[in-house]
C-alpha positions as CSV (number, residue, x, y, z in Angstrom):
1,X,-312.5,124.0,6.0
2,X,-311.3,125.7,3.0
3,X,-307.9,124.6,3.6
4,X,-308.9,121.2,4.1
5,X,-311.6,120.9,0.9
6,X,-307.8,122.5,-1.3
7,X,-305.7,119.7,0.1
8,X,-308.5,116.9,-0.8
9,X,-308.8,118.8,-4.2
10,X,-305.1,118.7,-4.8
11,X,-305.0,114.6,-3.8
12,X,-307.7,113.2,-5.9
13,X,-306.0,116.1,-9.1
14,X,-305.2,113.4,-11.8
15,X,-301.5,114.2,-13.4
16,X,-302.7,114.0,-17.1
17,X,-299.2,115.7,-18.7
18,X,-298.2,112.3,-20.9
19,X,-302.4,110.9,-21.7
20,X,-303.6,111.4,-24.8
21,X,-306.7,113.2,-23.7
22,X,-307.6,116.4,-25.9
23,X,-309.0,119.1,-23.2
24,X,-309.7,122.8,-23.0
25,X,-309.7,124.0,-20.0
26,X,-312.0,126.6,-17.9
27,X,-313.3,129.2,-19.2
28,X,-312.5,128.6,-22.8
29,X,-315.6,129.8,-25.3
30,X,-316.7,127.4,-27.4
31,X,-318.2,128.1,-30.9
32,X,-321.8,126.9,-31.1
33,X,-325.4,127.5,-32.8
34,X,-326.6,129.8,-29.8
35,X,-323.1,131.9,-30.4
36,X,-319.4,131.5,-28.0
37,X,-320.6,129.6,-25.0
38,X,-317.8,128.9,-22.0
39,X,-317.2,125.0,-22.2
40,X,-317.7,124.7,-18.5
41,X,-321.5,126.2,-19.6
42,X,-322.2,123.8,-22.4
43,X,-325.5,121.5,-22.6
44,X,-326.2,118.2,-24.3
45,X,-327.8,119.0,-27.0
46,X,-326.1,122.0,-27.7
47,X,-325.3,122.5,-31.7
48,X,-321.7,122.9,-31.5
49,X,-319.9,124.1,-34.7
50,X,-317.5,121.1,-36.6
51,X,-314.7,121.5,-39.4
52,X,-316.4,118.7,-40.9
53,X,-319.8,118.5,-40.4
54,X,-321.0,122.1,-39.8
55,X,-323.5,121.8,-36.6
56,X,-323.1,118.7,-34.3
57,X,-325.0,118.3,-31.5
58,X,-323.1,117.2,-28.0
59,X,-323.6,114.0,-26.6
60,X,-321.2,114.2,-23.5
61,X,-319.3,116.6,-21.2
62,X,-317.0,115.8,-18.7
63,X,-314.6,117.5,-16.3
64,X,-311.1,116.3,-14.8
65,X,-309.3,118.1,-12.0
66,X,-305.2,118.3,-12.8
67,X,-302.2,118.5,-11.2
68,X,-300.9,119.6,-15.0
69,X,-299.9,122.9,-16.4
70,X,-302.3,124.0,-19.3
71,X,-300.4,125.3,-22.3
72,X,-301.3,128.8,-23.2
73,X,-301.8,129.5,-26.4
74,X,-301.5,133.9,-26.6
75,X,-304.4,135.5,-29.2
76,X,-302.4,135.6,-32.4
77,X,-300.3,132.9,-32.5
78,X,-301.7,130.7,-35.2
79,X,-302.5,133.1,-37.4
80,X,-304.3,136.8,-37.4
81,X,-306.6,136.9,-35.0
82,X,-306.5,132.7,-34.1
83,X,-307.5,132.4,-31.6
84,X,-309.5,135.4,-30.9
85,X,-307.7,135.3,-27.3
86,X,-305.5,134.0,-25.0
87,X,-306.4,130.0,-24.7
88,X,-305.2,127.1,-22.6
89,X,-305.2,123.7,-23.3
90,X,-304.5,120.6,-21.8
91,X,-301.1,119.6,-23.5
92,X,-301.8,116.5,-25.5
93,X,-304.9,119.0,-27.6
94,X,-304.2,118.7,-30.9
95,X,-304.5,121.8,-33.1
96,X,-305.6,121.7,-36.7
97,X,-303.2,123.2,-39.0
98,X,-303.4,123.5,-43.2
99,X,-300.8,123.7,-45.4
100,X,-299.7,122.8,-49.3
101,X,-296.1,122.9,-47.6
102,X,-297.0,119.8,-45.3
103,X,-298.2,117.9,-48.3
104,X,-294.3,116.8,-48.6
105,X,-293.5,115.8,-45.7
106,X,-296.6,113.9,-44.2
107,X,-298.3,113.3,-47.9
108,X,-301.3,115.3,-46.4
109,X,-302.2,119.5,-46.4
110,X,-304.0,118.6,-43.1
111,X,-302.2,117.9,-39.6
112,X,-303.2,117.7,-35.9
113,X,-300.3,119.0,-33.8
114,X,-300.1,118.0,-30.2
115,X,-300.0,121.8,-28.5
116,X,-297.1,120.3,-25.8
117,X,-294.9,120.2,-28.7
118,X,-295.5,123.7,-30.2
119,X,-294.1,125.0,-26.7
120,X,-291.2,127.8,-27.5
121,X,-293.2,128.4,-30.7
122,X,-294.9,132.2,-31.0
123,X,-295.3,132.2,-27.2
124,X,-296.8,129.1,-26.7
125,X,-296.0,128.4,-23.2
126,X,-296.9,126.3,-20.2
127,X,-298.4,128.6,-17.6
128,X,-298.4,127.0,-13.9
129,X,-300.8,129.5,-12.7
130,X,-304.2,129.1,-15.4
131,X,-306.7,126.6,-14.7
132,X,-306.6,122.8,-13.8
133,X,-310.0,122.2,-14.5
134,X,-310.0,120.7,-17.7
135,X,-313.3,119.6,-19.9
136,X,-313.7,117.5,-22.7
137,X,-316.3,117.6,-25.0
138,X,-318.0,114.7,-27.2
139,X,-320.3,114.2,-30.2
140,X,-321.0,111.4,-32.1
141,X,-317.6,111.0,-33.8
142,X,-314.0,113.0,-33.4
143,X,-314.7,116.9,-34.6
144,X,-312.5,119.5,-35.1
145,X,-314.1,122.3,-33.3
146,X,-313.5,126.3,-32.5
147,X,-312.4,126.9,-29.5
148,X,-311.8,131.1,-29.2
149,X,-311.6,131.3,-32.7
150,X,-309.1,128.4,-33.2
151,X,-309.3,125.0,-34.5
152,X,-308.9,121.9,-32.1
153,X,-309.9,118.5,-32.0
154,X,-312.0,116.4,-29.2
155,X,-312.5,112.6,-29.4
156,X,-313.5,109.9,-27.2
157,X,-310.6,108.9,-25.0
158,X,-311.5,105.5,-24.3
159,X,-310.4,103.9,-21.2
160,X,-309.6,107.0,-19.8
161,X,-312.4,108.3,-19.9
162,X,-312.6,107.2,-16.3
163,X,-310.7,110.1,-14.7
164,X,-313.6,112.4,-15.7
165,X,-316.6,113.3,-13.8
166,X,-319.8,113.7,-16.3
167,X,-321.5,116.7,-16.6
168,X,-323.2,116.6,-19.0
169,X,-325.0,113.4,-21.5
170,X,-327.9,112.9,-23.7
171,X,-329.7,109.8,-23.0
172,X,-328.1,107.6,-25.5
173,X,-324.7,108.9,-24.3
174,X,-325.9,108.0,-20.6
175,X,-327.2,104.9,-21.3
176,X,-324.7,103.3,-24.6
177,X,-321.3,105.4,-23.9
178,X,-319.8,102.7,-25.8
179,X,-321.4,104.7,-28.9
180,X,-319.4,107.2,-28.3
181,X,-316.2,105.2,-28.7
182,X,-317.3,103.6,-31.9
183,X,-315.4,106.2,-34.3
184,X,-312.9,107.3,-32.0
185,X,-310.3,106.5,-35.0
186,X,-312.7,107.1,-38.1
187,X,-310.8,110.3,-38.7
188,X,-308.0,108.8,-40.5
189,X,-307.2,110.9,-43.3
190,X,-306.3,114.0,-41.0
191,X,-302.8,112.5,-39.5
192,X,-302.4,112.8,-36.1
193,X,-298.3,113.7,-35.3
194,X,-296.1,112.7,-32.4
195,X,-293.4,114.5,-31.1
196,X,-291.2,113.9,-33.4
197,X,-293.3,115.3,-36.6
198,X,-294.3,118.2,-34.6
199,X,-290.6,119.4,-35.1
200,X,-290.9,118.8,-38.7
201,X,-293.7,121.1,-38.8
202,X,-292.2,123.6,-37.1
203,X,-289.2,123.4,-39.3
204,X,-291.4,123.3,-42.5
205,X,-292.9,126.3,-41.4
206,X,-290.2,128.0,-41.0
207,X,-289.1,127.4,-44.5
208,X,-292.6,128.3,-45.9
């Protein structure tokens, strides 16, 4: 029976490694009101601590089952103590990073980073063996929130919001979803890099 409940698990596991979708996966703490809670514990309703605007309640939860490698990201890495602890991610999370240097280069100090494209960076590495149970957790618009003590952000992911099951949803999330998606791209003063400006980050960090 076991067996046979791992092989249907393994069939329906979506293969999420190129989709923009900006997950954490199992057993990552999340920073909220009540204190770290683990995502896969998280309630609508629960104040969940933004960049932008402090305390924002959640609206949705939802879970996907991969056949993807999470990127781990070891305690450290982004600065002392960030994050708090070893984290994984699903690769397309982008990580909020600050700096004057980047001001030059993408005419802003503020920059999400895909975490696929840090890989070989201060151990960041795709690890086969964590968790392919990823979650993904909405408020009203796109936040920037702390996940073990580090910065990343979670927005709607519109069509593809499909491949997840819902956990969890407030009643205006359950019954207008399409709310949800209204501000999907309202945060568009924080530039959002591909591939390509990820390695220009890298490099400009280097020379900072």
């Amino acid at each position: 029976m076991a067996q046979a409940q791992q092989a249907e698990a393994q069939h329906s596991a979506h293969d999420i490694t190129d989709l923009d979708l900006s997950c954490v996966a199992r057993g990552t703490k999340i920073a909220t009101r009540r204190g770290e809670v683990l995502v896969e514990e998280l309630q609508a309703g629960d104040e969940m601590v933004s960049r932008d605007k402090g305390l924002a309640p959640v609206r949705w939860v939802g879970r996907v089952c991969t056949s993807t490698a999470a990127v781990k990201v070891p305690a450290g890495a982004m600065g002392r103590r960030v994050p708090a602890r070893d984290c994984w991610l699903a690769p397309s999370a982008r990580l909020w990073m600050q700096g004057a240097e980047f001001e030059g280069a993408f005419a802003s100090r503020e920059v999400l980073v895909p975490v696929k494209d840090l890989v070989g960076w201060r151990g960041i590495t795709e690890d086969p063996q964590a968790p392919s149970e990823f979650f993904l957790v909405l408020c009203d618009t796109p936040s920037v929130m702390i996940v073990d003590g580090m910065q990343v952000e979670m927005r709607h992911p519109g069509a593809l919001i499909s491949l997840f099951d819902q956990m969890q949803a407030d009643e205006m999330a359950d019954l207008f979803p399409e709310l949800l998606a209204m501000d999907a791209k309202s945060d568009k003063w924080r530039r959002r890099l591909d591939k390509h400006e990820a390695a220009q980050v890298l490099d400009v960090k280097k020379r900072a």
